[in-house]
N, C-alpha and C positions, 0 to 999 in steps of 0.2 A: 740696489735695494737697501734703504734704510736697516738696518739689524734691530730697530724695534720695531718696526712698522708692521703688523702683522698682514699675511698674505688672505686674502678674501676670496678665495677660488669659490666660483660660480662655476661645477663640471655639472655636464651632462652623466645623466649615467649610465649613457655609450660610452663614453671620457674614459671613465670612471673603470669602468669591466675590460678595458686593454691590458690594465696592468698589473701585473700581482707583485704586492706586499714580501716581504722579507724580514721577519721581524724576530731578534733573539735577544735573551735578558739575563743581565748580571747582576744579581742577588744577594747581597751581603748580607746573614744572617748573626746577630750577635750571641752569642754561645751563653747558655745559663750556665756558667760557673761564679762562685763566690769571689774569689782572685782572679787577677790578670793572669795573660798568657804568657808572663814572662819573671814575674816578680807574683811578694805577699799582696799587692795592696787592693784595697774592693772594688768593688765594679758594681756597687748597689749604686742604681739609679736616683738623683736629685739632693744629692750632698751636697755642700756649701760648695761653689768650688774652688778646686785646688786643693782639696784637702782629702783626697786619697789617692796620694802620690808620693813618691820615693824617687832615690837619685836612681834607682835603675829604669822607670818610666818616664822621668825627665832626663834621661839621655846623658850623665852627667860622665865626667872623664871617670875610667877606673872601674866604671859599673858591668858586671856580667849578668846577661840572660840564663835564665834555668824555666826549663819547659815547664808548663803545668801538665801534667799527665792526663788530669778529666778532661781540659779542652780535648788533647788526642783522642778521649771516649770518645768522645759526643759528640765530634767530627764523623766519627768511624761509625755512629750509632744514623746520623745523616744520611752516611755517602752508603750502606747499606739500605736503609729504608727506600733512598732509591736508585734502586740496584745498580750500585757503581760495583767497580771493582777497587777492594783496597788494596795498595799493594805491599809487597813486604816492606820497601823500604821507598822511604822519599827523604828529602831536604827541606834545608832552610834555604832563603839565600836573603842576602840585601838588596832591596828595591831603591837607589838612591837617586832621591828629589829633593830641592830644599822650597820648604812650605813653612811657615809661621805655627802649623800645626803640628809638626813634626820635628820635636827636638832634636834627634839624634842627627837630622840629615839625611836619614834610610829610612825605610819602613821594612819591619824583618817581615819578610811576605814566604813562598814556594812558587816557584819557577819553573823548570824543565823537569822537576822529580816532583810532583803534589801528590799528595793523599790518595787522592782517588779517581777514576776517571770512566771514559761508555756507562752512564746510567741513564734512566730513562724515566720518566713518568707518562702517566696517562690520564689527558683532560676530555672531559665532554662536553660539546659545546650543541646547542639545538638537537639532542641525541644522539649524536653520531660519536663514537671515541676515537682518539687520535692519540699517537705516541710522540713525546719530545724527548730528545737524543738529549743527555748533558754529556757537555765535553769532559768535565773537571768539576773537582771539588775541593780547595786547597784553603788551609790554613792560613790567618797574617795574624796582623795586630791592627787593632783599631790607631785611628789618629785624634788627635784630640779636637775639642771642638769651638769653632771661631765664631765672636757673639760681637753681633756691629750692629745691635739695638740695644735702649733700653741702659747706657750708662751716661754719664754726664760728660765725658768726651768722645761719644761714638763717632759724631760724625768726622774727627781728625783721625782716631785711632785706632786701632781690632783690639777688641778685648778676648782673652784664650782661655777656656777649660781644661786642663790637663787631665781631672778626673779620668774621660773617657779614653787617653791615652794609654794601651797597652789592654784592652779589653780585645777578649779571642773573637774574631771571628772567624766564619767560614764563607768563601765566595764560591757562591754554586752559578756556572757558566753553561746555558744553556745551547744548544745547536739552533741554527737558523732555521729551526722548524719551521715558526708561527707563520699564518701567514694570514690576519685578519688580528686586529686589537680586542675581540671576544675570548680570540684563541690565548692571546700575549695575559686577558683578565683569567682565566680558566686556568692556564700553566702558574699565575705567581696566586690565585687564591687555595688552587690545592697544593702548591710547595708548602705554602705558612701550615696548610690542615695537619699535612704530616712531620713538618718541626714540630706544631704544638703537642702531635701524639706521640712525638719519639721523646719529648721532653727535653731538646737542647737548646729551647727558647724560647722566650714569653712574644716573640714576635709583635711587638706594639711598637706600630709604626710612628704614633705620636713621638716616642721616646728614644728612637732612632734604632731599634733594633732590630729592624728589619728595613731596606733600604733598596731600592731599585734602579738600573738603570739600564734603558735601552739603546738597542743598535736596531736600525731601521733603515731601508732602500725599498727603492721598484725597480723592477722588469718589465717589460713588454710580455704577456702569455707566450711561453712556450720559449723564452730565451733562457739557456744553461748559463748565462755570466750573471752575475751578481751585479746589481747596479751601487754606486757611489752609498757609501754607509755615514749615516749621522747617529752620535752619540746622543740619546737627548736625556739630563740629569734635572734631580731634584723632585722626584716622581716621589711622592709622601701619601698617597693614598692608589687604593686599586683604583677609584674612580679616577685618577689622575691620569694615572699609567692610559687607560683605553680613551680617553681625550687627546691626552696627548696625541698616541700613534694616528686616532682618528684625523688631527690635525698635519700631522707632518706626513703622513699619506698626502693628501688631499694637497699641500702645497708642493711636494716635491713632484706630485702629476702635473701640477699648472706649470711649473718652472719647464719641465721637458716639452710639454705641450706645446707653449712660446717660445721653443728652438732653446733654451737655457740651459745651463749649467750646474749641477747639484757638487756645492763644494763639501769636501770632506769637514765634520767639525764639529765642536762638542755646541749644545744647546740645550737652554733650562726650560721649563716649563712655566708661564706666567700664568696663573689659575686665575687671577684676577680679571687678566683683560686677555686670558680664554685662547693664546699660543706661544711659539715659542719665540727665544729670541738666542743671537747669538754668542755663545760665550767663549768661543778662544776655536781658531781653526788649527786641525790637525792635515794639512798637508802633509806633513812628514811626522813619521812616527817618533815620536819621544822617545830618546834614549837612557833606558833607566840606568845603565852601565849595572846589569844585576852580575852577580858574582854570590858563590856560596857563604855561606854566614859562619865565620869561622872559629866564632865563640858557641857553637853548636853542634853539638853530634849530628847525628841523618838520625831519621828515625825508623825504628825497624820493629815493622807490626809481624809478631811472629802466628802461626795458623792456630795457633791455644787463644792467645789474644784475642784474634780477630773473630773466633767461633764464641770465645765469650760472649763478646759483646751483640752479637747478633742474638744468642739466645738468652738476652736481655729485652729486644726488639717487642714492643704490643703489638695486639693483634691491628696492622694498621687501615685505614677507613673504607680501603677499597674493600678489604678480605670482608672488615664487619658488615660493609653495606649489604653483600651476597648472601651472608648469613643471616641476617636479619629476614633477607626477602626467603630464604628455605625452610629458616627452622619454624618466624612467627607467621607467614604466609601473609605479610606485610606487604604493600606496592613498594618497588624500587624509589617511588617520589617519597614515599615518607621515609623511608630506611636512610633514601641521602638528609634529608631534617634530623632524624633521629641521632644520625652519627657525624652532623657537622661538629661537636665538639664530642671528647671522649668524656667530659662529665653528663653532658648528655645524653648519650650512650649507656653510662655506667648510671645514670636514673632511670631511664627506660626498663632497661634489664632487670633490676634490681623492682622494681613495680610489678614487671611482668614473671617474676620467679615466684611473686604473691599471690597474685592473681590469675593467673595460669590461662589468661587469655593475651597475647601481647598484640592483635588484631584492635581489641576494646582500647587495651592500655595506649595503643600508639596514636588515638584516633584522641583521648583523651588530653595528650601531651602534646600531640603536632598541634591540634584545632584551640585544643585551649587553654593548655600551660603557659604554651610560645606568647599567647595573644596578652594572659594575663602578664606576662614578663615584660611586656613592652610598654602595655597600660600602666604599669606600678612601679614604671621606669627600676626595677629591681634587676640583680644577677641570680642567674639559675643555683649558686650556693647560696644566697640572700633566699631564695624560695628555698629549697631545699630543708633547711632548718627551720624553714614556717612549716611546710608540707611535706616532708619525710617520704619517699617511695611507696610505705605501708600504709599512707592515706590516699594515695592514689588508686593503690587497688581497692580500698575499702570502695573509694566513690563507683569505682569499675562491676564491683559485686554489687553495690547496692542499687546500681543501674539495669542489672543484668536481668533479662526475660524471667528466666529461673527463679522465683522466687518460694525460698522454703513455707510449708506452712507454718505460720504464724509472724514470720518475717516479715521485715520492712524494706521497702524500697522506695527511690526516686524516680522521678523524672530527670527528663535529660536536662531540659533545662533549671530544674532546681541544684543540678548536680553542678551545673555551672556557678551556683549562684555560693552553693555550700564551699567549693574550690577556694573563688574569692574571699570569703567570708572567715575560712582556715589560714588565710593569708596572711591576714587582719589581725585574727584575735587568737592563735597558734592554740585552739582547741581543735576537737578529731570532728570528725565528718558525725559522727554519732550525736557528739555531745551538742552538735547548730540544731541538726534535725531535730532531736528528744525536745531542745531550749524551745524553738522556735515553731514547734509542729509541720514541721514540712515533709513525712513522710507520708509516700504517696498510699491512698486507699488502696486495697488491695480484695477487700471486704463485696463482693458483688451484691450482697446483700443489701447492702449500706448504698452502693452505686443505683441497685434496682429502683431500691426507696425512691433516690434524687430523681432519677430517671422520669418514676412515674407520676410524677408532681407537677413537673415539670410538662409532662405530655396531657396532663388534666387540666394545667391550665390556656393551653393552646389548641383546643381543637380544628380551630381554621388551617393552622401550618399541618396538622394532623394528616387530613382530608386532601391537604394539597399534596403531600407526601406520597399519599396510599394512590392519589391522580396520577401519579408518573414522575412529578417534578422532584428527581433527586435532589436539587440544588438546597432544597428543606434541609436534607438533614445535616448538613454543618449546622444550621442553624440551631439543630435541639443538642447537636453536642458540643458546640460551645455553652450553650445555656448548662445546662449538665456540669462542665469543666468550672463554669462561673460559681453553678453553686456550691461545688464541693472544695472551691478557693482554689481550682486548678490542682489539685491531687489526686484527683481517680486518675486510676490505671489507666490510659487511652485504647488499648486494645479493650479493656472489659467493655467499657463506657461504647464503644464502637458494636459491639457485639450485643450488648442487651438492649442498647435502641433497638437494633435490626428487628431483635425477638419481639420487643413490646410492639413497632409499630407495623409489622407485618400482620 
């Protein structure tokens, strides 16, 4: 088989339901620190490149590594959030490869002593939750990065970023839980939820800081061996990732099905022409020749330390989803909306400590904050500073049944229109209403009036009314809604018909 030809499996899906999936994911997350993990120099992403680098990240004779100590937080603030275990003490070691992108000839990585290891998370996929084992959680150093588009001799040469060389990361190595490419989507969308809530990385994948690769086999149902594992890399999006597995599923069934062969071996993902192809076979495992890093201490997280940093830990998205659904008496579907991000989260709350309904509040911001963010192609701090939390409750009270006497209030859908409109022009929900007169009648006096004018000049619909045909009276309460420019109250307006035309 050609190695770019993609595989067009045509399974039944009797085929199909023989075999189960195998599917586990190694997760390079890039560490929000300022500095590298080894030296001074930056790690701000889209510098010129080349030019935040020193002889200690280009690998130069003479040069010594010195830890960055925050990387070791924010590893330790990781492998807790999902409950690994940290241990007192791990290493360094050298991972030695030689790569174009790898000055030193090693990559100072952790080997038989990492950071962390037994942690677990927990995904839900079509409601049901399931737990994934992580084997380890281990510190390295990034490698720098190879650009073969885009210069005037690309297609003879590799052009190299050194920038990204020596930036912390951490690889989180998942257990061969998964075993469906929804499960593989649901394990790496809620790893990134709780990086972004522990705060040890901006996880944007465009930018390479977050990076995925999977291991993938079948079985035949009910066989305890593990079938032939392929590495498949280059996975730059979640939608990628469950394509991907979707695809090498499906061709590594047709290969056994035709009596075939599943060779061990790394393979990319071609998003373009939608599978994979092969990129270098691993018959035999690669010998890194690792050995301990001997220009490095071990390091040793002592139980002060390690209790620090845990009671550093936010409240993280699992715990707020449950709270959300106890304390505002919220559905579990909007609490997971409301705390998909924690700035999110942290406007919700902050709306609903005003408004003291968080049932109104959350109906306000899942149904129509989300919708207006997407239409106004804006970020939720971009809204934020237009619409402040305290105008949120404002629209929430001024919506509310309750209405004081003498107060004003909205309609739902004017409250919509006020939201937008606050967006726009960063005046309060009060100041659109008073400008624009859009606060609803509340006056039945004022409603009776429109009411009975309205039923004096229609005596025919009247008659047919009082004959039985309910289907009339929409009709006199939109006439009604029309003429008071859609501002009467709807329960009043509903209720004084009934009275006049009974």
């Amino acid at each position: 088989m050609s190695k770019s030809t993609p595989v067009e499996p045509s399974l039944a899906p009797e085929v199909l339901a023989k075999y189960e999936p195998v599917i586990g994911l190694e997760v390079h997350v890039q560490l929000l620190t300022r500095t590298k993990i080894f030296c001074g120099c930056s790690t701000r992403f889209g510098d010129p490149p080349n030019t935040n680098v020193c002889p200690a990240c280009l690998g130069l004779p003479g040069t010594l590594p010195v830890l960055n100590k925050r990387a070791v937080e924010m590893a330790m603030r990781a492998s807790l959030a999902l409950n690994c275990t940290v241990h007192d003490h791990s290493r360094f070691a050298r991972k030695n490869y030689f790569y174009p992108d790898l000055p030193k000839g090693y990559q100072i990585s952790q080997y038989e002593l990492p950071l962390a290891t037994r942690g677990w998370l927990e995904v839900e996929v079509v409601g049901a939750k399931k737990r994934i084992g992580i084997t380890r959680l281990h510190l390295e150093e990034d490698a720098a990065k190879n650009l073969h588009e885009g210069f005037s001799q690309s297609a003879t040469k590799a052009y190299i970023d050194y920038n990204r060389c020596g930036t912390p990361l951490s690889e989180i190595v998942s257990e061969p839980d998964m075993r469906t490419p929804e499960e593989a989507y649901a394990y790496l969308t809620t790893l990134r939820q709780i990086m972004l809530y522990t705060g040890v990385s901006d996880c944007n994948m465009e930018e390479g800081s977050l990076r995925c690769d999977a291991n993938v086999s079948v079985r035949l149902h009910g066989s305890k061996e593990f079938g032939t594992k392929v590495e498949v890399k280059n996975l730059n999006s979640f939608r990628f990732l469950q394509k991907a597995l979707e695809h090498e599923i499906e061709r590594h069934i047709a290969v056994l099905e035709s009596g075939g062969r599943i060779s061990q071996e790394t393979r990319l993902w071609n998003q373009a022409e939608g599978h994979t192809v092969s990129m270098r076979s691993k018959e035999k495992a690669h010998d890194y020749r690792y050995f301990p890093e001997p220009d490095l201490l071990p390091v040793h997280v002592s139980a002060a330390w390690r209790e620090e940093v845990r009671r550093t830990l936010p409240e993280l998205p699992e715990a707020k989803r449950a709270r959300f659904v106890s304390s505002f008496g919220i559905t579990p579907y909007d609490a997971g909306v409301l705390t998909e991000t924690q700035a999110l989260a942290d406007y919700f709350e902050a709306a609903t400590a005003i408004a003291g309904d968080g049932k109104k509040v959350a109906n306000v911001i899942a149904n129509w904050v989300l919708a207006e963010l997407k239409n106004k192609g804006v970020s939720l701090e971009e809204w934020a500073n237009l619409v402040p939390p305290a105008q949120i409750a404002r629209v929430v009270t001024l919506t509310s049944a309750q209405v004081p006497t003498g107060g004003i209030s909205i309609s739902t859908s004017t409250a919509r229109e006020v939201l937008g409109k606050m967006a726009e022009t960063r005046r309060t929900a009060d100041d659109i209403i008073a400008a624009e007169g859009l606060a609803q009648i509340n006056d039945d006096s004022a409603i009776e009036r429109a009411a009975r004018e309205i039923i004096a000049k229609d005596p025919a619909n009247v008659a047919k009314f009082r004959s039985g045909n309910e289907g009339v009276f929409k009709h006199f309460v939109g006439q009604v809604m029309k003429a008071t420019r859609g501002q009467a109250n709807p329960q009043a307006v509903n209720d004084i018909l009934r009275k006049l035309l009974s």
